[in-house]
VOPA-849776 format. One record per residue (C-alpha): residue number from 1; x negated, y negated, z. Coordinates in steps of 0.2 Angstrom, whole numbers. Each point is the difference from the previous one (the first is absolute). Layout:
zanu NUM, u X, v Y, w Z
...
//
This chain:
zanu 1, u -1156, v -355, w 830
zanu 2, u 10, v 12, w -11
zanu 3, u -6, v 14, w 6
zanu 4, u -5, v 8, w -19
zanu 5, u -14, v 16, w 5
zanu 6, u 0, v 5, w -19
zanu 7, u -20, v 3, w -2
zanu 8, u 2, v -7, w -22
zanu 9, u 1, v -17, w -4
zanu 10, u 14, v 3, w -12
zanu 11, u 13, v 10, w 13
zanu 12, u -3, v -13, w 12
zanu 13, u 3, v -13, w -15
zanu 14, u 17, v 11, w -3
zanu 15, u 4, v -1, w 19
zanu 16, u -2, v -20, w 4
zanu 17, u 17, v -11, w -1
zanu 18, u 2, v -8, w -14
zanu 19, u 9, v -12, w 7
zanu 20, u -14, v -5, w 12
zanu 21, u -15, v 3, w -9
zanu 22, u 5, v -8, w -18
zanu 23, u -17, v -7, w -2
zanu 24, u -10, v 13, w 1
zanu 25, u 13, v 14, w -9
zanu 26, u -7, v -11, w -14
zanu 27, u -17, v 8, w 0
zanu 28, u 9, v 19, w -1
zanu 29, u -3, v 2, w -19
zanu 30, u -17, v -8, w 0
zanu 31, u -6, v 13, w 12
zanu 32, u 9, v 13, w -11
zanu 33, u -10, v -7, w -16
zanu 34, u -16, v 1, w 12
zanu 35, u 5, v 17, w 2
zanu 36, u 1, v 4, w -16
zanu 37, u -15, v -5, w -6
zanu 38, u -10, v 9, w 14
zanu 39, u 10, v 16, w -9
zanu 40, u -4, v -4, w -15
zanu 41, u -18, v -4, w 1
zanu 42, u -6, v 9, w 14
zanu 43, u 9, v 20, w -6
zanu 44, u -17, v 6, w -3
zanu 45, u -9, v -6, w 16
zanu 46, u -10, v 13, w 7
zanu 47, u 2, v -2, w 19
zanu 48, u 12, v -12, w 13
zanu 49, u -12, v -14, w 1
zanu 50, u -1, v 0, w -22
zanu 51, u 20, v -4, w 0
zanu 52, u -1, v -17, w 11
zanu 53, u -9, v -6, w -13
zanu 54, u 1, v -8, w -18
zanu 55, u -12, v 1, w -13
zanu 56, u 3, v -18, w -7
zanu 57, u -10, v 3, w -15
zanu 58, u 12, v 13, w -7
zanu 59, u 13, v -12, w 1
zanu 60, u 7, v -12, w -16
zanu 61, u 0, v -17, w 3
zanu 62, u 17, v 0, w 3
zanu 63, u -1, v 13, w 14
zanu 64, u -13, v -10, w 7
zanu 65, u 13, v -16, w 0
zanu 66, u 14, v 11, w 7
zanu 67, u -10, v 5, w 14
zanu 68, u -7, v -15, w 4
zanu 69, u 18, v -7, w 2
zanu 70, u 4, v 13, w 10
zanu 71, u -13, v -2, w 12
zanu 72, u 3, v -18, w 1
zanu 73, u 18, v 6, w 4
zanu 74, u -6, v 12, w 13
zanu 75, u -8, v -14, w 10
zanu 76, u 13, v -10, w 0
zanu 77, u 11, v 15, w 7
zanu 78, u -14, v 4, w 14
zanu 79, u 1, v -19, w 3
zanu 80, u 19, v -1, w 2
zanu 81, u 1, v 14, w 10
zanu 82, u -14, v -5, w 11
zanu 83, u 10, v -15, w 3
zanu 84, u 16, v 8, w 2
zanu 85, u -8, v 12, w 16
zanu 86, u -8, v -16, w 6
zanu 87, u 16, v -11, w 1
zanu 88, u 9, v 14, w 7
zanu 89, u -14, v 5, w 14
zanu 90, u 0, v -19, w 4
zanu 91, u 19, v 0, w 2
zanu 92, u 1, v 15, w 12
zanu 93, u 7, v 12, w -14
//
Protein backbone atom coordinates (compact mmCIF):
# COMPACT_ATOMS: atom_id res chain seq x y z
CA UNK A 1 0.00 0.00 0.00
CA UNK A 2 2.80 2.45 0.62
CA UNK A 3 4.91 1.29 -1.79
CA UNK A 4 8.32 0.95 0.73
CA UNK A 5 10.83 -1.73 -1.59
CA UNK A 6 13.53 -1.22 1.25
CA UNK A 7 14.87 -5.05 1.53
CA UNK A 8 15.80 -4.26 5.84
CA UNK A 9 13.24 -4.16 8.35
CA UNK A 10 14.56 -1.07 10.00
CA UNK A 11 14.61 1.29 6.44
CA UNK A 12 11.27 0.36 5.84
CA UNK A 13 10.42 1.12 9.64
CA UNK A 14 12.17 4.58 8.78
CA UNK A 15 10.02 4.92 5.61
CA UNK A 16 6.31 4.10 6.97
CA UNK A 17 4.08 7.40 7.97
CA UNK A 18 4.00 7.97 11.22
CA UNK A 19 0.92 9.43 11.03
CA UNK A 20 -0.74 6.28 9.67
CA UNK A 21 1.08 3.59 11.29
CA UNK A 22 1.50 4.97 15.01
CA UNK A 23 0.75 1.37 16.30
CA UNK A 24 3.15 -0.33 14.93
CA UNK A 25 6.31 2.69 14.88
CA UNK A 26 5.91 1.56 18.51
CA UNK A 27 7.70 -1.69 17.93
CA UNK A 28 10.75 0.37 16.06
CA UNK A 29 13.07 0.19 19.17
CA UNK A 30 12.25 -3.19 20.25
CA UNK A 31 13.43 -4.50 16.88
CA UNK A 32 16.47 -2.26 17.30
CA UNK A 33 17.27 -3.99 20.98
CA UNK A 34 16.66 -7.28 19.06
CA UNK A 35 19.16 -6.13 16.89
CA UNK A 36 21.33 -5.56 19.20
CA UNK A 37 21.54 -8.45 21.02
CA UNK A 38 22.06 -10.57 17.82
CA UNK A 39 25.25 -8.04 17.46
CA UNK A 40 26.23 -8.61 20.67
CA UNK A 41 25.92 -12.26 21.01
CA UNK A 42 26.20 -13.75 17.84
CA UNK A 43 29.97 -11.40 16.72
CA UNK A 44 31.77 -14.68 16.95
CA UNK A 45 29.38 -16.85 14.78
CA UNK A 46 31.12 -18.83 12.42
CA UNK A 47 28.91 -18.88 9.42
CA UNK A 48 25.34 -17.09 8.16
CA UNK A 49 23.18 -19.77 9.63
CA UNK A 50 25.24 -19.28 13.44
CA UNK A 51 24.03 -15.42 13.50
CA UNK A 52 20.21 -16.19 13.42
CA UNK A 53 20.57 -17.70 16.42
CA UNK A 54 20.98 -17.24 20.29
CA UNK A 55 22.82 -19.17 22.47
CA UNK A 56 20.29 -18.72 25.48
CA UNK A 57 22.52 -20.22 27.94
CA UNK A 58 25.14 -17.48 27.55
CA UNK A 59 22.72 -15.17 28.50
CA UNK A 60 22.10 -13.66 32.46
CA UNK A 61 18.84 -13.90 33.66
CA UNK A 62 18.12 -10.57 32.81
CA UNK A 63 18.88 -11.08 29.11
CA UNK A 64 16.76 -13.85 29.08
CA UNK A 65 13.82 -11.69 30.50
CA UNK A 66 14.55 -8.79 28.12
CA UNK A 67 14.36 -11.15 25.17
CA UNK A 68 11.55 -12.79 26.26
CA UNK A 69 9.69 -9.43 26.38
CA UNK A 70 10.85 -8.65 23.22
CA UNK A 71 9.57 -11.60 21.56
CA UNK A 72 6.33 -11.22 23.12
CA UNK A 73 6.38 -7.65 21.64
CA UNK A 74 7.42 -9.13 18.33
CA UNK A 75 4.16 -11.10 18.09
CA UNK A 76 2.13 -8.67 18.95
CA UNK A 77 3.74 -6.42 16.03
CA UNK A 78 3.39 -9.54 13.54
CA UNK A 79 -0.19 -9.69 14.75
CA UNK A 80 -1.08 -5.95 14.25
CA UNK A 81 0.38 -5.80 11.11
CA UNK A 82 -1.24 -8.95 9.87
CA UNK A 83 -4.37 -7.30 10.90
CA UNK A 84 -3.59 -4.05 9.47
CA UNK A 85 -2.98 -5.79 5.71
CA UNK A 86 -6.04 -7.94 6.22
CA UNK A 87 -8.44 -4.98 6.94
CA UNK A 88 -6.98 -3.14 4.25
CA UNK A 89 -7.12 -6.04 1.61
CA UNK A 90 -10.83 -6.60 2.73
CA UNK A 91 -11.59 -2.82 2.23
CA UNK A 92 -10.13 -2.77 -1.30
CA UNK A 93 -6.88 -0.85 -0.26
Amino acid sequence: KEKILAPDTLSRFEQLPKENYETIMKYRNEFLKLLHYRLHFQKDAKNYEKVHLLNVERLSKQEKQELKQIMKRGYKLFSETKAMIEKDVRHGN
